[in-house]
PDBQT receptor file of N, H, CA, C and O in Angstrom, charges set to zero:
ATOM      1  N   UNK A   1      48.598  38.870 -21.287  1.00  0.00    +0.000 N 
ATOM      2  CA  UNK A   1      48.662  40.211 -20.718  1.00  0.00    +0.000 C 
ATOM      3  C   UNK A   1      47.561  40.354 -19.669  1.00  0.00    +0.000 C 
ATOM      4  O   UNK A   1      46.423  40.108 -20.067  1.00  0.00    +0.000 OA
ATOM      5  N   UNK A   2      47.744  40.776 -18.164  1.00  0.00    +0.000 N 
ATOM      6  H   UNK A   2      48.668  40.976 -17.840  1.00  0.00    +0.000 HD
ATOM      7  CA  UNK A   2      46.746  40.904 -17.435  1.00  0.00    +0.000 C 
ATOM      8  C   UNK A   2      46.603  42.674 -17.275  1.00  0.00    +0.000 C 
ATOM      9  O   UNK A   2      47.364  43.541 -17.705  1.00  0.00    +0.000 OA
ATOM     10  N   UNK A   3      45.386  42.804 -16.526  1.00  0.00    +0.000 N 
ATOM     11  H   UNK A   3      44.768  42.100 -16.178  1.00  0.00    +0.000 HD
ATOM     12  CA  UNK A   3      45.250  44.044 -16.261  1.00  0.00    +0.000 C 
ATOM     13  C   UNK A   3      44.634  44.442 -17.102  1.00  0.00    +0.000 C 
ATOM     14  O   UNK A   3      44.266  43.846 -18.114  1.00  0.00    +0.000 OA
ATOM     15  N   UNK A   4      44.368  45.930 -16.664  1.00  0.00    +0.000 N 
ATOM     16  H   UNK A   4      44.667  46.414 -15.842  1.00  0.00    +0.000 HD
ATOM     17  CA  UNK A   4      43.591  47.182 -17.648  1.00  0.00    +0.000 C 
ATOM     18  C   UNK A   4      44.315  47.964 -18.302  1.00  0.00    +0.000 C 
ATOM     19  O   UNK A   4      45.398  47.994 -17.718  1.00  0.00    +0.000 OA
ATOM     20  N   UNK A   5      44.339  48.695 -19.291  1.00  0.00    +0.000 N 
ATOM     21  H   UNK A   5      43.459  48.670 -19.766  1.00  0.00    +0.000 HD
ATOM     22  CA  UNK A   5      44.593  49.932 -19.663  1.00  0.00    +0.000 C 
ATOM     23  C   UNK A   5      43.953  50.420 -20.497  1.00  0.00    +0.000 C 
ATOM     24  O   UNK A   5      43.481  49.805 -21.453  1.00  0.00    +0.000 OA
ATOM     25  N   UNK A   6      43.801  51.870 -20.230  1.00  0.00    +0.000 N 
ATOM     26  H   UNK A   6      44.185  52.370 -19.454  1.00  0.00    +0.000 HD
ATOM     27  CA  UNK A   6      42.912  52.670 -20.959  1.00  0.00    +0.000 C 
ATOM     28  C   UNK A   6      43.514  54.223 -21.464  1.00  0.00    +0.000 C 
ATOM     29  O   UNK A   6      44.111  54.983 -20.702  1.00  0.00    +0.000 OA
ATOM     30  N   UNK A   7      43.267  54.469 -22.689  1.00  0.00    +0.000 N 
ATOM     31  H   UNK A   7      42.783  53.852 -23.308  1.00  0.00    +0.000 HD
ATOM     32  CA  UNK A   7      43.149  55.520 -22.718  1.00  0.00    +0.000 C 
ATOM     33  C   UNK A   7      42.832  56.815 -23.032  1.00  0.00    +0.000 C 
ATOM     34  O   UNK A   7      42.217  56.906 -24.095  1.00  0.00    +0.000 OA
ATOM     35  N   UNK A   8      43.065  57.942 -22.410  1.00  0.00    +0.000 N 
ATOM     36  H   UNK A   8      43.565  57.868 -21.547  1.00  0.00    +0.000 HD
ATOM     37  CA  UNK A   8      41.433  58.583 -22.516  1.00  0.00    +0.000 C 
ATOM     38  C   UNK A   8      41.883  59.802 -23.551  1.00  0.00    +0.000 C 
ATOM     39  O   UNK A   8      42.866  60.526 -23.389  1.00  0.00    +0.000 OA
ATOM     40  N   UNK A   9      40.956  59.860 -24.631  1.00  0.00    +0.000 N 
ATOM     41  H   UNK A   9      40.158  59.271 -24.762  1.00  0.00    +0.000 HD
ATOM     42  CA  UNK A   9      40.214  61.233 -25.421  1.00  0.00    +0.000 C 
ATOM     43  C   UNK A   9      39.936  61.739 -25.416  1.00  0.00    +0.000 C 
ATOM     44  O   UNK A   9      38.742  61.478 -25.273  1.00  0.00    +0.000 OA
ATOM     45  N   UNK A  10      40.196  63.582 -25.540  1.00  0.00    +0.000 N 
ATOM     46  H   UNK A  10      41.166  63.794 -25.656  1.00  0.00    +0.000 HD
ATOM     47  CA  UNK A  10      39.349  64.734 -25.422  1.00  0.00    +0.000 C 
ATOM     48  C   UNK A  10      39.216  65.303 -26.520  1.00  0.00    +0.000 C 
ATOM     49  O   UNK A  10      40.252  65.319 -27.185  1.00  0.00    +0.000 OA
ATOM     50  N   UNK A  11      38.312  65.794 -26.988  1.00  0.00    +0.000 N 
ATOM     51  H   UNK A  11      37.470  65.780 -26.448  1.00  0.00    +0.000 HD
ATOM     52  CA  UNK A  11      37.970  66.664 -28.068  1.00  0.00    +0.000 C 
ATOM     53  C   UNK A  11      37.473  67.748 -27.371  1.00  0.00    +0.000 C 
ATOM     54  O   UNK A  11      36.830  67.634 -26.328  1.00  0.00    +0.000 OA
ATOM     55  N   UNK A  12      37.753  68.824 -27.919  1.00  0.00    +0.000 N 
ATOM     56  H   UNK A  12      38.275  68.917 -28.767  1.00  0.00    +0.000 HD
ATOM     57  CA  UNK A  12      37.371  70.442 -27.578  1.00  0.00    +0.000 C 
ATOM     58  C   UNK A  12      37.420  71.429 -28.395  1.00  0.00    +0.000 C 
ATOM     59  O   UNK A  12      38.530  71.877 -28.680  1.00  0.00    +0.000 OA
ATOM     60  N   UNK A  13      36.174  72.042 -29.002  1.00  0.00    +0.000 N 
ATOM     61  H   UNK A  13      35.272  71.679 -28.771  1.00  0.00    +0.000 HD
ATOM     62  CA  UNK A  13      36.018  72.743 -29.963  1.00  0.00    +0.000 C 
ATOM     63  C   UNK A  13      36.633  74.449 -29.107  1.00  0.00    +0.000 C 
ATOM     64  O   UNK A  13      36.108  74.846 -28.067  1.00  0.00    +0.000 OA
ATOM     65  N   UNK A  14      37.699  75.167 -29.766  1.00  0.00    +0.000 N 
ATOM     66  H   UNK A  14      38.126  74.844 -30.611  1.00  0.00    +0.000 HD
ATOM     67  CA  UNK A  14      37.811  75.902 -28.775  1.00  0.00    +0.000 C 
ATOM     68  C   UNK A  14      37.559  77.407 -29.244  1.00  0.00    +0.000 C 
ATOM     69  O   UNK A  14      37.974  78.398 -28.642  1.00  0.00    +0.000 OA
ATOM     70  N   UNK A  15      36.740  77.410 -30.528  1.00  0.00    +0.000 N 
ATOM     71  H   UNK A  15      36.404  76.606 -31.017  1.00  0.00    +0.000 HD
ATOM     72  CA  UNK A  15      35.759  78.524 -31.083  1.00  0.00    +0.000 C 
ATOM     73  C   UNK A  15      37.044  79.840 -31.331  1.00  0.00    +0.000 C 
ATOM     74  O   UNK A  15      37.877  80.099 -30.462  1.00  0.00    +0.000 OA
ATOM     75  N   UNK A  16      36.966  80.641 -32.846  1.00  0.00    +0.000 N 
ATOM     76  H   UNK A  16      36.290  80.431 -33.552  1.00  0.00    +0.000 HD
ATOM     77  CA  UNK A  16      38.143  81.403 -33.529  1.00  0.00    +0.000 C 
ATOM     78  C   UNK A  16      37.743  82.328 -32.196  1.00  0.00    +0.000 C 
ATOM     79  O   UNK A  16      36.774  82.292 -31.437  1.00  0.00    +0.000 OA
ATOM     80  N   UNK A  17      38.871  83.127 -32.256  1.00  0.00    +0.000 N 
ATOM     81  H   UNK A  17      39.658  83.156 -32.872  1.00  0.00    +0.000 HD
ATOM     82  CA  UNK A  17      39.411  84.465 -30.926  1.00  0.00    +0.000 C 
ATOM     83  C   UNK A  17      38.475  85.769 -31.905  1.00  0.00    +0.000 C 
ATOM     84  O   UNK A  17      38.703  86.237 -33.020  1.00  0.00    +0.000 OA
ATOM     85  N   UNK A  18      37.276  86.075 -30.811  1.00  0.00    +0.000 N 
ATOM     86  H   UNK A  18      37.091  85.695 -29.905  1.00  0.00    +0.000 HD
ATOM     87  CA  UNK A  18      36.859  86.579 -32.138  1.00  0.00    +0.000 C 
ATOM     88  C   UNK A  18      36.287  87.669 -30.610  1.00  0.00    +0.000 C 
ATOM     89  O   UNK A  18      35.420  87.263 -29.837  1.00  0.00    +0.000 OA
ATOM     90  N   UNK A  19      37.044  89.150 -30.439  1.00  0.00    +0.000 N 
ATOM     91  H   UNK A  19      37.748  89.480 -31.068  1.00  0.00    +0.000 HD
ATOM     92  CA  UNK A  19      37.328  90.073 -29.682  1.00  0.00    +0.000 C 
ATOM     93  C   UNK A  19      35.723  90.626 -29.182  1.00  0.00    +0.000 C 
ATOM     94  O   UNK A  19      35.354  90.963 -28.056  1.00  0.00    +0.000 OA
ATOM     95  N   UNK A  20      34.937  90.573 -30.494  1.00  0.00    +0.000 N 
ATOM     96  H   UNK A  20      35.237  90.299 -31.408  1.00  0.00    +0.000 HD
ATOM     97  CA  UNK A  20      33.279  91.037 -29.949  1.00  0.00    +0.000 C 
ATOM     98  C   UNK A  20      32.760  89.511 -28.732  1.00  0.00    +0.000 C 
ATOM     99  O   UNK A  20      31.723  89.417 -28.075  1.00  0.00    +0.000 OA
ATOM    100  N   UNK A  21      33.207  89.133 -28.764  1.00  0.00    +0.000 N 
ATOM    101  H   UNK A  21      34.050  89.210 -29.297  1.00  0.00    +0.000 HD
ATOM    102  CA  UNK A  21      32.660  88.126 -28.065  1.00  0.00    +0.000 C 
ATOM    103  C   UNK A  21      32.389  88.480 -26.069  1.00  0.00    +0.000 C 
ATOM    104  O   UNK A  21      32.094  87.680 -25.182  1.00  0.00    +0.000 OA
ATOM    105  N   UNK A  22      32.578  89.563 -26.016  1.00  0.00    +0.000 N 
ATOM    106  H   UNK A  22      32.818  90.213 -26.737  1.00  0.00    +0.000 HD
ATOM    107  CA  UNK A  22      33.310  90.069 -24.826  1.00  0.00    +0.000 C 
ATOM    108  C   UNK A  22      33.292  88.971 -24.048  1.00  0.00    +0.000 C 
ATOM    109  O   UNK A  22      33.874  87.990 -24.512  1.00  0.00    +0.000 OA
ATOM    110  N   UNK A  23      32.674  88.841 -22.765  1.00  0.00    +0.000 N 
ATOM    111  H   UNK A  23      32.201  89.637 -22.388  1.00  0.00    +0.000 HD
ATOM    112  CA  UNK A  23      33.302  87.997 -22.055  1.00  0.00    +0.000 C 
ATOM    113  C   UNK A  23      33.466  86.463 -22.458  1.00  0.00    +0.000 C 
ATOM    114  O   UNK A  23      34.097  85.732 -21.694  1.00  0.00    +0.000 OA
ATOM    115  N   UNK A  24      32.963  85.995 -23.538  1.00  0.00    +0.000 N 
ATOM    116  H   UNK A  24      32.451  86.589 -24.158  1.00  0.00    +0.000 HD
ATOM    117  CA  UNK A  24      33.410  84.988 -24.247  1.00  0.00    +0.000 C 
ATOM    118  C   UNK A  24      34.362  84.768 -25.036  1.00  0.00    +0.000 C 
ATOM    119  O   UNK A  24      34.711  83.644 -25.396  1.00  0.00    +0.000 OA
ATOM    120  N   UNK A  25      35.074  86.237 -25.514  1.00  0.00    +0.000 N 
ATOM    121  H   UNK A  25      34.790  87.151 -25.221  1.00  0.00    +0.000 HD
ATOM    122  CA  UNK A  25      36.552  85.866 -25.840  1.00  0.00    +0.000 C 
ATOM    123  C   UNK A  25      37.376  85.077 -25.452  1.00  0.00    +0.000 C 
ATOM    124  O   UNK A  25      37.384  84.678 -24.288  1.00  0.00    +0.000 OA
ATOM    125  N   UNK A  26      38.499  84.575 -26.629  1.00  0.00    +0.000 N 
ATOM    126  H   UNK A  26      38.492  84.898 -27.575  1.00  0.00    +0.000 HD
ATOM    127  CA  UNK A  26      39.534  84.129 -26.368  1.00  0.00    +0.000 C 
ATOM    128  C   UNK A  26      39.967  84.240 -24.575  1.00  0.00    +0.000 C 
ATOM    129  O   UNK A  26      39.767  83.454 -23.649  1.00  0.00    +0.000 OA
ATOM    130  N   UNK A  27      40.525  85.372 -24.625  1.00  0.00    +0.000 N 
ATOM    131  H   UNK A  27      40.688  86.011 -25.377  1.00  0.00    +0.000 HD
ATOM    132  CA  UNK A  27      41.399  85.409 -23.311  1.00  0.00    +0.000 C 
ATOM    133  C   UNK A  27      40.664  85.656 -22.136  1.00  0.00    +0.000 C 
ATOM    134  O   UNK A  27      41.391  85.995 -21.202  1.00  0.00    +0.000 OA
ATOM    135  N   UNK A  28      39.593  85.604 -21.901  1.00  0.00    +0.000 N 
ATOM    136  H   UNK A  28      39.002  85.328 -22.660  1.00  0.00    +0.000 HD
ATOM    137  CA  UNK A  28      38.969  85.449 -21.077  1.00  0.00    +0.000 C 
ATOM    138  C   UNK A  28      38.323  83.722 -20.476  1.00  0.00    +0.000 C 
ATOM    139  O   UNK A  28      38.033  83.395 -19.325  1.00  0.00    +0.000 OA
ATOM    140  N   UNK A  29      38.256  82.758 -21.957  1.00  0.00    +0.000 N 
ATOM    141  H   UNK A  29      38.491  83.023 -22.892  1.00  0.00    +0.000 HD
ATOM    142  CA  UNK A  29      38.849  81.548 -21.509  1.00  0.00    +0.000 C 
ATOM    143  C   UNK A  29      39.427  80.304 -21.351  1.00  0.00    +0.000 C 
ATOM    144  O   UNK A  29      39.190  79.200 -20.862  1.00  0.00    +0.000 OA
ATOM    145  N   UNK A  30      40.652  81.178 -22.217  1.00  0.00    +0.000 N 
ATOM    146  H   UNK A  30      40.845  82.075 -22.614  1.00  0.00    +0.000 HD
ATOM    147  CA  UNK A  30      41.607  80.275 -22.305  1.00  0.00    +0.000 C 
ATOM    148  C   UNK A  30      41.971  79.443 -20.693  1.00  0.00    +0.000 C 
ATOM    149  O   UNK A  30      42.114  78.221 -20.743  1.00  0.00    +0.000 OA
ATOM    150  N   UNK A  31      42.089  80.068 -19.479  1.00  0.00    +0.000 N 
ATOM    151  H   UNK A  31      41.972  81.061 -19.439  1.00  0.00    +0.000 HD
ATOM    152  CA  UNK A  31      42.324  79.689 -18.336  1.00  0.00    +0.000 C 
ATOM    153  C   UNK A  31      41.512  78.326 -18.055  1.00  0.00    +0.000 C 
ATOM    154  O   UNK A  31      41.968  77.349 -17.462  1.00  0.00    +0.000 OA
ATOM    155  N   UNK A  32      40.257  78.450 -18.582  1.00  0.00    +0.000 N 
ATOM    156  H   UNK A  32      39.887  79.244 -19.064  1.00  0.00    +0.000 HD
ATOM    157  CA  UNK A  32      39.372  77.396 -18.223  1.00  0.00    +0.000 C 
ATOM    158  C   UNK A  32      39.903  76.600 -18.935  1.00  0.00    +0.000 C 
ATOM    159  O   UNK A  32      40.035  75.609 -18.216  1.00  0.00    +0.000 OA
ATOM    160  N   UNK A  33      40.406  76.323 -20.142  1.00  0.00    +0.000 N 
ATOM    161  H   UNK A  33      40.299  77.129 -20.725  1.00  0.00    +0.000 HD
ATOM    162  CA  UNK A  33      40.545  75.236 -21.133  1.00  0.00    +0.000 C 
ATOM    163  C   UNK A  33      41.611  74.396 -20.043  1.00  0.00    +0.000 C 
ATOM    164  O   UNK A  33      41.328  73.453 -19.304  1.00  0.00    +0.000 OA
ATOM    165  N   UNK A  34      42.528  74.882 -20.171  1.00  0.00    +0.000 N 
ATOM    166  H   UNK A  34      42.757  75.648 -20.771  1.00  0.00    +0.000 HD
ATOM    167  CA  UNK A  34      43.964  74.621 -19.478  1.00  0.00    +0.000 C 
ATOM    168  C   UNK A  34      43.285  74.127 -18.010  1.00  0.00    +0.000 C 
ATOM    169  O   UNK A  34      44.149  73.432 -17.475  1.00  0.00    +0.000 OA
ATOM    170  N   UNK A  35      42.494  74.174 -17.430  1.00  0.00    +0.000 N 
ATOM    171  H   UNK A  35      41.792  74.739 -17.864  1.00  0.00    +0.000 HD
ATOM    172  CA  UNK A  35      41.882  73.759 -16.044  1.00  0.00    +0.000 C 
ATOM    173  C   UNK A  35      41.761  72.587 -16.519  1.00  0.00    +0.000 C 
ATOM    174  O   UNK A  35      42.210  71.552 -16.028  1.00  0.00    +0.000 OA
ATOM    175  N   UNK A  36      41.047  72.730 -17.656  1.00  0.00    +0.000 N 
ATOM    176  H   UNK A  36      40.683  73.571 -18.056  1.00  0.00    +0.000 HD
ATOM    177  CA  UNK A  36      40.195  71.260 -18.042  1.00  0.00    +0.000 C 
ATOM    178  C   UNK A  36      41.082  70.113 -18.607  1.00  0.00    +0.000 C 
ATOM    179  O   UNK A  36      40.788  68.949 -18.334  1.00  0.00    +0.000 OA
ATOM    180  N   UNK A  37      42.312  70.447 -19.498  1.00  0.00    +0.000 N 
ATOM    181  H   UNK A  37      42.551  71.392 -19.719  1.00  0.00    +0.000 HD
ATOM    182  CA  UNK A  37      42.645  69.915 -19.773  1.00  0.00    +0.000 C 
ATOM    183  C   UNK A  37      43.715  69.144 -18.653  1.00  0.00    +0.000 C 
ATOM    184  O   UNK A  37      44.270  68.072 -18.896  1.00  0.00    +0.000 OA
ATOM    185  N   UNK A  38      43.857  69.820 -17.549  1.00  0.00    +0.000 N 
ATOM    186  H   UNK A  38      43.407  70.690 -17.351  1.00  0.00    +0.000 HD
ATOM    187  CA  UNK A  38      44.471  69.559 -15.938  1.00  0.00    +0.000 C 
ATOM    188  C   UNK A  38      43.704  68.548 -15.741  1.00  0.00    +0.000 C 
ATOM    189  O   UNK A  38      44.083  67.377 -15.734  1.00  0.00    +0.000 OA
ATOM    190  N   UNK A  39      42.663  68.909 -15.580  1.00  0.00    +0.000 N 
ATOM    191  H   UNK A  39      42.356  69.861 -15.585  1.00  0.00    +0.000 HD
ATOM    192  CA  UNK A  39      41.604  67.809 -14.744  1.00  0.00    +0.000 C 
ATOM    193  C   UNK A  39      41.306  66.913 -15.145  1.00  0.00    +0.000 C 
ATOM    194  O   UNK A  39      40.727  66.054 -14.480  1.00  0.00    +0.000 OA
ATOM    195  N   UNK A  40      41.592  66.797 -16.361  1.00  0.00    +0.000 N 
ATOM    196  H   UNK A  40      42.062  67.494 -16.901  1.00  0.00    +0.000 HD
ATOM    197  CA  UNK A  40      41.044  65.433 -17.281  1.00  0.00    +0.000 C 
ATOM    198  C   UNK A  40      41.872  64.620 -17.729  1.00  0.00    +0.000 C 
ATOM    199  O   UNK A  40      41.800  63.432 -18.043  1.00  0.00    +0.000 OA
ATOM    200  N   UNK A  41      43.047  65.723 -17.732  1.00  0.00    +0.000 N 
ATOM    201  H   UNK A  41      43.106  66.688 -17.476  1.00  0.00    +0.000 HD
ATOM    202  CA  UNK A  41      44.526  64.982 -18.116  1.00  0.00    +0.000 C 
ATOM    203  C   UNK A  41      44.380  63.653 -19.545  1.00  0.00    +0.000 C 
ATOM    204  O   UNK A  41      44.799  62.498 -19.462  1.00  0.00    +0.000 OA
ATOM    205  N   UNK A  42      43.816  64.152 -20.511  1.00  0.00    +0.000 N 
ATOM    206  H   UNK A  42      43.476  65.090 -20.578  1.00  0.00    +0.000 HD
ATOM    207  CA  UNK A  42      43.786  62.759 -21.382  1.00  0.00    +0.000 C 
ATOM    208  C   UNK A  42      44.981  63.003 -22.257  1.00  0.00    +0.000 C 
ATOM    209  O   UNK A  42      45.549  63.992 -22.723  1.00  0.00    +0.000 OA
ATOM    210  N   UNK A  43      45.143  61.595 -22.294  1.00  0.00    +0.000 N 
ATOM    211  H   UNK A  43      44.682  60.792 -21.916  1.00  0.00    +0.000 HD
ATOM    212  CA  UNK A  43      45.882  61.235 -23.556  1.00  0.00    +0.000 C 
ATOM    213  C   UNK A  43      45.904  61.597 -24.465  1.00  0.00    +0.000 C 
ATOM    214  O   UNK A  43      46.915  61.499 -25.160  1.00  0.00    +0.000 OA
ATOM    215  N   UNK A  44      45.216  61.961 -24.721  1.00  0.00    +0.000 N 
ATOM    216  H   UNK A  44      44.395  62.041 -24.155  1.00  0.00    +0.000 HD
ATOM    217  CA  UNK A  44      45.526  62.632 -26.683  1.00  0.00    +0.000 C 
ATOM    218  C   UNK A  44      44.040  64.023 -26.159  1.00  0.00    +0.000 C 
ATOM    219  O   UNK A  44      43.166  64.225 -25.316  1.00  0.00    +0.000 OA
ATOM    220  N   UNK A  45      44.599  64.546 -27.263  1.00  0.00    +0.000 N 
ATOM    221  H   UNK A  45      45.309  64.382 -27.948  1.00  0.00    +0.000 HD
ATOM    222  CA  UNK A  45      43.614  66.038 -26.743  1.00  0.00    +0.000 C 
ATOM    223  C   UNK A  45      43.383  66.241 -28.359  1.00  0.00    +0.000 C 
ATOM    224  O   UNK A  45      44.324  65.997 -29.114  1.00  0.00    +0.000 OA
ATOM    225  N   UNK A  46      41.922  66.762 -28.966  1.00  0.00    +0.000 N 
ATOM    226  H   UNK A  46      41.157  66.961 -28.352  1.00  0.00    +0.000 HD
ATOM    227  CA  UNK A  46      42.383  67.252 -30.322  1.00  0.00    +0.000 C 
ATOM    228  C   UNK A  46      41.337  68.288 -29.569  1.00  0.00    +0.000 C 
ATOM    229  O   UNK A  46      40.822  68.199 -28.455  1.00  0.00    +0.000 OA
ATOM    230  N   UNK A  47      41.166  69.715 -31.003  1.00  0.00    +0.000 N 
ATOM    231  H   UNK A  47      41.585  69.787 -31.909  1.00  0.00    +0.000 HD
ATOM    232  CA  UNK A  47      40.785  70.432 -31.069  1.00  0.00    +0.000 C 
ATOM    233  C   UNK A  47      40.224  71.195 -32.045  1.00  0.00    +0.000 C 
ATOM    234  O   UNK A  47      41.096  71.402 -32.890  1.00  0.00    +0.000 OA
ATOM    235  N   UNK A  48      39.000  71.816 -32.405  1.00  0.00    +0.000 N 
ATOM    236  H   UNK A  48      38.292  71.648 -31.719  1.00  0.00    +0.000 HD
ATOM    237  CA  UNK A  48      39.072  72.487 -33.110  1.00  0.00    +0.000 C 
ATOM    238  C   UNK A  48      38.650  74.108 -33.325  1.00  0.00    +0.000 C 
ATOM    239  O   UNK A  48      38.289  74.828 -32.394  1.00  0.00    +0.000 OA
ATOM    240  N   UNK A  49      38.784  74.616 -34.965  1.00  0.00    +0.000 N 
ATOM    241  H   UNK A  49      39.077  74.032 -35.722  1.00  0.00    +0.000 HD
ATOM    242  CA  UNK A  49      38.717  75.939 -34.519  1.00  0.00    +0.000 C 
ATOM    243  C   UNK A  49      40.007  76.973 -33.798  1.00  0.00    +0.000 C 
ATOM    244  O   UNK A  49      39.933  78.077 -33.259  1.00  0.00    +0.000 OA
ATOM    245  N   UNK A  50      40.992  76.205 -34.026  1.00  0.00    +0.000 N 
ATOM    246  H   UNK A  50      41.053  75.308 -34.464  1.00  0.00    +0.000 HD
ATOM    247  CA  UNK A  50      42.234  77.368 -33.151  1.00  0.00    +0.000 C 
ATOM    248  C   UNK A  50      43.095  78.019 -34.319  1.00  0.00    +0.000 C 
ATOM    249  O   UNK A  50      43.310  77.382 -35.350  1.00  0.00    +0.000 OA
ATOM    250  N   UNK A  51      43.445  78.945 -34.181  1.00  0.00    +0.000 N 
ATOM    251  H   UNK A  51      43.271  79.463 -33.343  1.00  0.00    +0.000 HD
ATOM    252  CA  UNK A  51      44.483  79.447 -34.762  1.00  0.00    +0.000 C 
ATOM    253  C   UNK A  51      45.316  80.437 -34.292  1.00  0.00    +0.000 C 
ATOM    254  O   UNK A  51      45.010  81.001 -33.241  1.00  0.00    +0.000 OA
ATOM    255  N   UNK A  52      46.479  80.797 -34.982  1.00  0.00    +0.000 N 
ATOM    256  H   UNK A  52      46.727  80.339 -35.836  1.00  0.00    +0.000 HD
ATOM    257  CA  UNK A  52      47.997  81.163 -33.717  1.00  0.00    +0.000 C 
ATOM    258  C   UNK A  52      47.620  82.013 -32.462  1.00  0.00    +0.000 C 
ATOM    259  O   UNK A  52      48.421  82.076 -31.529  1.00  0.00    +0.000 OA
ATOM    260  N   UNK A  53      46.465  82.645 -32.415  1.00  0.00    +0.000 N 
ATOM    261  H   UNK A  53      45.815  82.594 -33.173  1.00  0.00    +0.000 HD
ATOM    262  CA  UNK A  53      46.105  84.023 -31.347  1.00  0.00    +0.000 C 
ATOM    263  C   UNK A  53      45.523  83.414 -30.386  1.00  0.00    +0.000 C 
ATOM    264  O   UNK A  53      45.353  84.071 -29.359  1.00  0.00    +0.000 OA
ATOM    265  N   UNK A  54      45.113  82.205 -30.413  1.00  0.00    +0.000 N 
ATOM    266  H   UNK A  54      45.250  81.672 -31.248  1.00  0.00    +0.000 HD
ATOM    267  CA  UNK A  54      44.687  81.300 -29.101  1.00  0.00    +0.000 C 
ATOM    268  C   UNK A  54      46.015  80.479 -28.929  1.00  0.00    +0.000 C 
ATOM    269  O   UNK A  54      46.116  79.652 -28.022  1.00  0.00    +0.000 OA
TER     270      UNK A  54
């Protein structure tokens, strides 16, 4: 077999949706996650900390 392949891992803790958080709430940044996970595009993504409201 010649050549490279690789592939890439993200882990991202993405902290419970927790509304006092003000501008650190949930929906304020979820947008960023989704950037990141654009930009990094990995192969396998895990996460933790989510549940259905994120």
């Amino acid at each position: 077999m010649t050549g490279n392949s690789q592939t890439k891992v993200m882990t991202y803790n993405l902290r419970f949706d927790n509304p006092r958080d003000n501008e650190n709430a949930w929906s304020e940044r979820k947008d960023e996650v989704v950037q990141l996970l654009d930009y990094y595009a990995p192969d396998f993504a895990a996460h933790r900390k989510d549940c259905i409201a994120n």
